[in-house]
LUMRO-100994 format. One line per 4 residues: their letters; for each residue y, x, z of C-alpha. Coordinates in steps of 0.1 Angstrom, whole numbers, padded with zeros to 4 digits. Each point is the difference from the previous one (the first is absolute). Layout:
N
A) Y/X/Z; ...
end
This chain:
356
XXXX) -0560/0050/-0682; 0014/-0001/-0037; -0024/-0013/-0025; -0020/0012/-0023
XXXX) -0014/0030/0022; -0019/0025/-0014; -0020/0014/0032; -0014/0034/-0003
XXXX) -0026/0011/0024; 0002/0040/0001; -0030/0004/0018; -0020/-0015/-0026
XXXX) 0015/0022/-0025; -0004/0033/0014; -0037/-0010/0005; -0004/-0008/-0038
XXXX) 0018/0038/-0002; -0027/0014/0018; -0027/-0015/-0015; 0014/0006/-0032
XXXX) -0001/0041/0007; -0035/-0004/0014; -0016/-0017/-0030; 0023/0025/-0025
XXXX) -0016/0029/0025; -0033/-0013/-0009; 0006/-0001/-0037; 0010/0034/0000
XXXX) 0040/-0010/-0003; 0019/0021/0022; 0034/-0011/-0001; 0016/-0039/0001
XXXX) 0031/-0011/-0004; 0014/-0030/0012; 0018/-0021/-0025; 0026/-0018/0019
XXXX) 0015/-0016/-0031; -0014/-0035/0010; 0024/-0006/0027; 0028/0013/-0016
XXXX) -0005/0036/0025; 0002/-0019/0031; 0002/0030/0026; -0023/-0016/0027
XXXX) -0025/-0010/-0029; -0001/0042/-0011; -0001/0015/0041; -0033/-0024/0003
XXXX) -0012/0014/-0032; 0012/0035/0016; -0016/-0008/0027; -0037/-0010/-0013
XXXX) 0001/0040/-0024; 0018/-0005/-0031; 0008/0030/-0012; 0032/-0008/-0020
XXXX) 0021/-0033/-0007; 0006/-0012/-0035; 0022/-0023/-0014; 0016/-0008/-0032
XXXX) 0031/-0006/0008; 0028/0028/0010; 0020/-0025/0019; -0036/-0009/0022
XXXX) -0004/0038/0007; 0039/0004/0011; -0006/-0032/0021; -0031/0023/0014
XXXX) 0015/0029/0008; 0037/-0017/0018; -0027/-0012/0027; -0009/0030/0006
XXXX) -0034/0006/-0016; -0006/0036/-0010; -0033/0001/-0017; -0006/0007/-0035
XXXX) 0010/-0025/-0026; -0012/-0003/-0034; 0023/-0019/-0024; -0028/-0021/-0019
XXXX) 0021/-0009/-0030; 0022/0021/-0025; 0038/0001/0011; 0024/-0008/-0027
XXXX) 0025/0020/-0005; 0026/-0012/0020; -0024/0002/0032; -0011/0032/-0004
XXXX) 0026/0020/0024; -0013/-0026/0027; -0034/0004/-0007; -0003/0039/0002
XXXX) 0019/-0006/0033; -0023/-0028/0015; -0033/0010/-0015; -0021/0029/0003
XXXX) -0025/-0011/-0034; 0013/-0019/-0029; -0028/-0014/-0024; 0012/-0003/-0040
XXXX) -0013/0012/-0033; 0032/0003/-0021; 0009/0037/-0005; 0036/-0008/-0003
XXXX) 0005/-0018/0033; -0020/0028/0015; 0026/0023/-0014; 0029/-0020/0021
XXXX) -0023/0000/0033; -0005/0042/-0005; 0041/0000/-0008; 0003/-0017/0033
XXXX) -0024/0013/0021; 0009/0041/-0009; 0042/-0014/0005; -0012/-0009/0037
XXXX) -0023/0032/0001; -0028/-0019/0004; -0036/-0006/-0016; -0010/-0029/-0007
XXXX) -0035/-0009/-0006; -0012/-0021/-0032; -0034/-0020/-0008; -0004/-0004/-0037
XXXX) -0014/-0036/0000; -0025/-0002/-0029; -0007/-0036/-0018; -0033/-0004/-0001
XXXX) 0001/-0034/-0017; 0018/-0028/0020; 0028/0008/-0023; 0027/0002/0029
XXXX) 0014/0032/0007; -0012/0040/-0010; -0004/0019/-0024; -0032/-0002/-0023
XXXX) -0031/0023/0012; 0007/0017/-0034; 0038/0008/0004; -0003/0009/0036
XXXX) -0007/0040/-0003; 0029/0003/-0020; 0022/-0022/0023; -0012/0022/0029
XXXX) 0012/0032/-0014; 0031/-0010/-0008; 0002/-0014/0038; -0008/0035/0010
XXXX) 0025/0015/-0016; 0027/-0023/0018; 0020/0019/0026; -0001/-0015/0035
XXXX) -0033/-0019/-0005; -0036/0006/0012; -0026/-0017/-0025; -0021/-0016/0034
XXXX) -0030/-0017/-0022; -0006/-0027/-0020; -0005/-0036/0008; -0008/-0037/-0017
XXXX) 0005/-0035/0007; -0025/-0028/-0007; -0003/-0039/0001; 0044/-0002/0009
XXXX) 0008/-0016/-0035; -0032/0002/-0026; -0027/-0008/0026; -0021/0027/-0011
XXXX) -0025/0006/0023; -0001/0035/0015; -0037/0014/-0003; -0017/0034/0004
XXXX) 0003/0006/-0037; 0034/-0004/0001; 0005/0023/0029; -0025/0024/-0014
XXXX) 0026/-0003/-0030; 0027/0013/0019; -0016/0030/0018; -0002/0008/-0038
XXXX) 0034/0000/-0005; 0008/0019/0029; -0024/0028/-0012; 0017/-0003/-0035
XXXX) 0036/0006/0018; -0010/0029/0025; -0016/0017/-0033; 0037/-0006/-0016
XXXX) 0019/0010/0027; -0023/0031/0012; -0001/-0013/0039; -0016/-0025/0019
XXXX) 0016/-0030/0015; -0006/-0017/0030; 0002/-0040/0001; -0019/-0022/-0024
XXXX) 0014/-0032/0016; -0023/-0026/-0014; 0014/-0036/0002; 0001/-0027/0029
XXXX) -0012/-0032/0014; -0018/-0004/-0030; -0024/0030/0004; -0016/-0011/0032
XXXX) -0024/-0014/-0013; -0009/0033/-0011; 0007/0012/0036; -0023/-0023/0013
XXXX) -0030/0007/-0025; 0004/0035/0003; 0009/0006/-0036; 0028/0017/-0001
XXXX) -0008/0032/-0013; 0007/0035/0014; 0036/0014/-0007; 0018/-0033/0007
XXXX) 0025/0011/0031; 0021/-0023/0004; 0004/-0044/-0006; 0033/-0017/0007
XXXX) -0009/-0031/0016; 0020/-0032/0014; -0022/-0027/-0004; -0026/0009/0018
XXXX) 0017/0009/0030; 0029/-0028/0000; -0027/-0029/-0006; -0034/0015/0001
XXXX) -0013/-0009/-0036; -0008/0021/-0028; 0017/-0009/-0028; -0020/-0005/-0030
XXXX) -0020/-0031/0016; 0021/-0003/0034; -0034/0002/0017; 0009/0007/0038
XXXX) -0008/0036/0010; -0030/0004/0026; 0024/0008/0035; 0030/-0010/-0014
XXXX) 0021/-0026/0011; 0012/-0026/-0023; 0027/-0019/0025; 0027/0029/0002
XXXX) 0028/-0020/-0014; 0002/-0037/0006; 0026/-0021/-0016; 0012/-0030/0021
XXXX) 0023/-0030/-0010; 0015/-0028/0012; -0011/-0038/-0014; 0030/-0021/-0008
XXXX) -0018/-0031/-0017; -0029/-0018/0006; -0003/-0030/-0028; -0025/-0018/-0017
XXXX) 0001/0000/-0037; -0016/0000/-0030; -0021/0032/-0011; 0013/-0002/-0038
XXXX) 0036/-0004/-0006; 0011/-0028/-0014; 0017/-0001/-0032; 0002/0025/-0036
XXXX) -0011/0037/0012; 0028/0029/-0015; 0001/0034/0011; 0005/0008/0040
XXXX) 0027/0020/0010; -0019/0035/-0015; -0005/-0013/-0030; -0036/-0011/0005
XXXX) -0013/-0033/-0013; -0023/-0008/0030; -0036/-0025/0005; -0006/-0024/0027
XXXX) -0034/-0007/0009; 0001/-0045/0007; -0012/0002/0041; 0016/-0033/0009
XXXX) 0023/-0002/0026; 0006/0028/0024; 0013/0015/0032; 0021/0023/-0015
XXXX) 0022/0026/0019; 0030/0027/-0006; -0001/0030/0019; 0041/0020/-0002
XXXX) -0008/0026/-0023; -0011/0005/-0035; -0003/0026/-0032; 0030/0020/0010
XXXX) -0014/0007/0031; -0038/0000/-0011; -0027/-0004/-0022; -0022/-0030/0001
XXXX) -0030/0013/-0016; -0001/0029/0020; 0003/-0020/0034; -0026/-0020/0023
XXXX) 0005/-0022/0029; -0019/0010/0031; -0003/-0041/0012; -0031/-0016/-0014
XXXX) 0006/-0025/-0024; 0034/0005/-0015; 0003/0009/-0035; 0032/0018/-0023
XXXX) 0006/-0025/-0027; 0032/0021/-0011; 0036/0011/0005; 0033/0000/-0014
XXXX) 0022/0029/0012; 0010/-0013/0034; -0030/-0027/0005; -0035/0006/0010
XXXX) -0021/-0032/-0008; -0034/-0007/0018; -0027/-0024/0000; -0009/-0005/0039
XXXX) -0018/-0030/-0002; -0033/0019/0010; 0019/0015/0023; -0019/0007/0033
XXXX) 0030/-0002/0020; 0024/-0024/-0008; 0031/0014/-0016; 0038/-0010/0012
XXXX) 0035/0011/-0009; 0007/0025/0019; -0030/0017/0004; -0008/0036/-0007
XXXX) -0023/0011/-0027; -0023/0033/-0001; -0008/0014/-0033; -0023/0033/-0011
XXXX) 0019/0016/-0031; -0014/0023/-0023; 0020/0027/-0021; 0023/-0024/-0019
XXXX) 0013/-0018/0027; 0000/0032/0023; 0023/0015/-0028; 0024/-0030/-0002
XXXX) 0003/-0009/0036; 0008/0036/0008; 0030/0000/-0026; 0014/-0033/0010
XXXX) 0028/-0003/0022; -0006/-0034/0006; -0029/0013/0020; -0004/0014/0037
XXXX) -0023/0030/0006; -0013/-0002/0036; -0024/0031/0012; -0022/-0007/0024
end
């Protein structure tokens, strides 16, 4: 086997799916899509997610969505972020519903979508303060009825994103906020519309208080299903399973050395000036991969006793002198990732995926 692997257990992801419906069911939440953007649209991650009742696949990427529907996967896909314009031919072909809030890049998906003879579905997305992307609450009535009057588009509902980039916590206010705004449009447009698509990962918490309230349809969630966390806290989800994706690596050093490095500290190679706690001397080993390949905050050794002291690109440095089994060169590593590392691992090249 060529390492770094990235194993993926399906199984345990299509469970997380259908637990994920069946605690959106319970909230009232009728409709889940599976975000697939955290492993780049990796087809056998999105047929266990199929499999455990998503309703629709989302990703924000055209080329993940193309990737999608070349193997063969025919379900509806929701492109989660805007096209630019020089995607939009491909994304009218690959996608069924395009998310965006600027009226002039709706303009070019209606342009494309009547030249095919087709309709293409839109969710305004609505910035309800994490100041990434949407229109605000205020401006949205008039962006939807310019939407409507768009040939070859069909004004599906409205939708937000929280937590992605501000960290703004989604709460019931904020979604009681929203339902506002979707009154305020079907009052400006003179008919209802149908999807209030409410955020992600980040509004379990909600799920699981029972506090989303009434008139939320629809969440977009990866996270949760990928790596059963929510993901305000990353608390684990009650039934979920948190081992999904494991990341394994191969040790290629085993020395001991100093904890602090010797000599006057400068930037590292990403321009960060770093600290050294004084331990004494260490066992110290290098594991053959590093931050192109993942993030070392966001990953977590399964053997007791070894400890992340950093990485360079291409080096993984640990501390296993607490190690409970001794550690060798040549030995094979388990670690749990979270999001980050999930992200990066997925995108790297340098990096197997093995299903199992």
């Amino acid at each position: 086997m060529r390492y770094p692997v990235l194993e993926i257990n399906v199984g345990k992801i299509r469970d997380n799916a259908a637990r994920i419906k069946e605690l959106l069911r319970q909230a009232g939440i009728p409709r889940l899509v599976g975000v697939a953007k955290g492993t780049c649209g990796h087809p056998a991650v999105v047929r266990a997610m199929l499999d455990g009742g998503v309703d629709a696949i989302g990703d924000s990427r055209v080329q993940n969505l193309e990737r999608l529907r070349q193997a063969g996967i025919s379900c509806e896909m929701v492109l989660l972020r805007a096209p630019g314009p020089s995607q939009v031919a491909r994304a009218v072909e690959v996608a069924d519903v395009s998310l965006g809030s600027d009226p002039g890049l709706f303009a070019l998906l209606g342009k494309e979508a009547e030249r095919r003879g087709k309709l293409h579905r839109v969710i305004l997305m609505v910035d309800m303060g994490d100041l990434r992307e949407g229109v605000w609450p205020d401006e949205a009535p008039e962006v939807a009825r310019k939407i409507r009057n768009i040939p070859g588009l069909v004004l599906w509902g409205i939708g937000t994103n929280m937590a992605c980039y501000g960290g703004v916590i989604p709460t019931r206010e904020k979604m009681q906020a929203l339902l506002e705004v979707k009154e305020e449009i079907e009052d400006a447009i003179g008919s209802p519309i149908e999807v209030v698509s409410g955020g992600n990962s980040a509004n379990m918490g909600m799920v699981l208080a029972r506090d989303v309230p009434e008139g939320i349809t629809e969440l977009r969630v990866g996270e949760s299903i990928l790596l059963g966390t929510e993901a305000v806290r990353r608390d684990r989800i009650p039934g979920c399973h948190r081992d999904a994706f494991k990341l394994k690596a191969e040790v290629i050093e085993v020395l001991s050395k100093p904890s602090k490095p010797v000599g006057e500290i400068g930037q590292d190679a990403f321009g960060r000036i770093p600290v050294y706690e004084d331990l004494g001397i260490r066992r110290r080993a290098i594991a053959a991969t590093g931050r192109q390949d993942v993030d070392p905050e966001s990953l977590y050794p399964v053997d007791p006793g070894i400890r992340i002291v950093g990485a360079s690109s291409d080096h993984l440095i640990l501390d296993v002198t607490e190690a409970e089994n001794p550690v060798h060169p040549g030995d094979v590593l388990e670690f749990l990732v979270q999001y980050g590392t999930l992200l990066r691992a997925s995108t790297s090249a340098y990096v197997e995926k093995v299903v199992v």
